[in-house]
N, C-alpha and C positions, 0 to 999 in steps of 0.2 A: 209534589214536595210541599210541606207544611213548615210555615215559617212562623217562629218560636212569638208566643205572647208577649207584647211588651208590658214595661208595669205604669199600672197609674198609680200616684202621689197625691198626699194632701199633705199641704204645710200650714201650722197654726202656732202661729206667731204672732205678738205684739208691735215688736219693733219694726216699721216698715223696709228701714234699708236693708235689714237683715231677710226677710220675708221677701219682699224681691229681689234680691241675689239671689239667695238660695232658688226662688222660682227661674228667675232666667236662666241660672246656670242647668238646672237640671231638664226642663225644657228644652237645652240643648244636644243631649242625650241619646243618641240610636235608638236604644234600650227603654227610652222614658217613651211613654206616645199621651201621657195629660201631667200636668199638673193643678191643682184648685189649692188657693192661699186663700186663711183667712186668718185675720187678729183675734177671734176670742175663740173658746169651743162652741159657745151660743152660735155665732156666723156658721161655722163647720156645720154645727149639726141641720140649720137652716136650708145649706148646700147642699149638705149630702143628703137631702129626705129630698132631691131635685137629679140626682147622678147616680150611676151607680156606684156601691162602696168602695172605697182605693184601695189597692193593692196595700203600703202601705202610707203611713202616716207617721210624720217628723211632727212630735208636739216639743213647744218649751212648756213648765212648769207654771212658774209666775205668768199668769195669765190673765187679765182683770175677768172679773164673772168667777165663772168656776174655775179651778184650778187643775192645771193639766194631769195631777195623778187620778184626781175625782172624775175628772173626763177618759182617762184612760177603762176605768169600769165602765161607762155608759157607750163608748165604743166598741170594746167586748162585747158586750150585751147585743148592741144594735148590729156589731159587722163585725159576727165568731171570726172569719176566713181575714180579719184584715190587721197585717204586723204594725206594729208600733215602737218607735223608736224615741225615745225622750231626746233633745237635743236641748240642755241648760246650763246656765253657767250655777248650778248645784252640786256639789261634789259632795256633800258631806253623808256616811252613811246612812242614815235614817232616811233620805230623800231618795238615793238609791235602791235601799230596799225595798221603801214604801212603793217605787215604781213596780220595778221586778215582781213583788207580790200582786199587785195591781194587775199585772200582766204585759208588762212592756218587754219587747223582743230583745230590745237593744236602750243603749246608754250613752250617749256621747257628749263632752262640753263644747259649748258655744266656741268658736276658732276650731275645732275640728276642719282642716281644708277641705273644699269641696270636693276634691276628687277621693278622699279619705272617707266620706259622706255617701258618694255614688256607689264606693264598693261598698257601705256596708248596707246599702241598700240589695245588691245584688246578692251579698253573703246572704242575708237574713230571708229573701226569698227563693234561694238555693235551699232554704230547711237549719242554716245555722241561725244566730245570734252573733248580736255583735257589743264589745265594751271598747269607751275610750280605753287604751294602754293606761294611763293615771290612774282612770276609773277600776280596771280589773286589778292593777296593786292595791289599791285600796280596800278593795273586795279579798285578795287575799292577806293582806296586814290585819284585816279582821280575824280573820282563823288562824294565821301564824302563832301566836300567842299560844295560843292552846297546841293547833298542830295534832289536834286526837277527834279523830270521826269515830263518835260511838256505831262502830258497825259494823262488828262482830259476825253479823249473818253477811254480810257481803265477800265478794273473793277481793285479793291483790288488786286484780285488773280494774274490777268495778270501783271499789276506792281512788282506785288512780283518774277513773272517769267521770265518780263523782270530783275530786279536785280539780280537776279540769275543767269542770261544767263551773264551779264557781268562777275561775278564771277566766268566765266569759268567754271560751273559744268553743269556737263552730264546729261542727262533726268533721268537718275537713283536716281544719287546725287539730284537732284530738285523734283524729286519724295518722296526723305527721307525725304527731308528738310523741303518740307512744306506738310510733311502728306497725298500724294494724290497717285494714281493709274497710271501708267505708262499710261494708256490711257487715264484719266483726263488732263495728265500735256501734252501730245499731242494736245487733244481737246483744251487747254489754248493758246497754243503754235500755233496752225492752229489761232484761232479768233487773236491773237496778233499779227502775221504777215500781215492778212489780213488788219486791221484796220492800223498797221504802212505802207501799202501798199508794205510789201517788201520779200524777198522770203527763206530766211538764216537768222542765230546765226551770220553770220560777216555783214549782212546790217543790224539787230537791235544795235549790238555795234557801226557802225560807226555811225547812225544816234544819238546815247546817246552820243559820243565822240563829235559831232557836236552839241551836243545839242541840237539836235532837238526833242527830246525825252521828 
């Protein structure tokens, strides 16, 4: 009997009380088996050329050195397979999209509880993403406005999957929400990228941010 991979974590953080909570608590975790804290992306990438890559990784933005969205590209690059979760007290759109574009999994502000942190750790390495609840109204008070996805070649169902995906909810969450089968909302999900020609959850959001959608 094969017992299920735990995940490793990296947190890159500035503030130290924040950056050791967050490490003890989730260190204490069944589910967790390392975590590696460090204050800059400089430290991080120091560590991580020493470990192998985390599962994932909890960055904040304001980061002295480089700044956590410019490190979110240079993680990508160095470690394709590892998610990324922004946790910042940033809310304002431009800072979230520029993440999402970036390629960050997930979105979440600073006071997020840590057991609210832990799931969305497990969501996002289940195959979903995750937003603060603030953060995905925000994300949808962007589009309300308008409320019109140029997307004519898309069906019903995929519309509804593309606004879902903006909302930040995980294939699980979009699966509840509009009544369908984790393998349906997959099938939805394959024809929707296909037809918007693009390959992720952050190039269907930029293209809706651009409205191109």
């Amino acid at each position: 009997m094969t017992t299920e991979k735990k995940i490793t974590v990296a947190i890159i953080e500035d503030v130290e009380d924040i950056r050791v909570n967050l490490k003890e608590y989730l260190e204490a975790q069944e589910d967790i088996s390392a975590v590696m804290a460090a204050a800059s992306m400089e430290e991080f990438f120091e560590k991580g050329s020493m470990v192998s890559p985390p599962d994932v990784v909890l960055s904040d933005i304001g980061l002295p050195g480089m700044n956590g969205i410019e490190g979110i590209k240079n993680i990508r690059s160095l470690f394709p397979d590892t998610d990324i979760i922004m946790l910042t007290v940033f809310s304002d759109s431009d800072k979230i999209f520029q993440s999402i574009c970036a390629g960050a999994t997930g979105y979440a502000l600073k006071g997020t509880p840590m057991p609210e942190i832990h799931k969305a750790i497990m969501e996002i390495k289940a195959g979903g993403s995750y937003m603060s609840p603030s953060i995905a109204r925000k994300v949808m008070d962007f589009f309300v406005p308008e409320k019109k996805f140029r997307s004519d070649g898309l069906t019903p169902k995929e519309k509804q999957i593309v606004e879902a995906l903006t909302e930040g909810l995980s294939y699980k969450l979009i699966a509840a929400k509009l009544n369908l089968s984790m393998d349906t909302v997959r099938f939805h999900i394959k024809n929707t990228y296909r037809k918007l020609q693009v390959n992720s959850k952050a190039e269907v959001i930029s293209k809706a941010y651009r409205g191109e959608i």
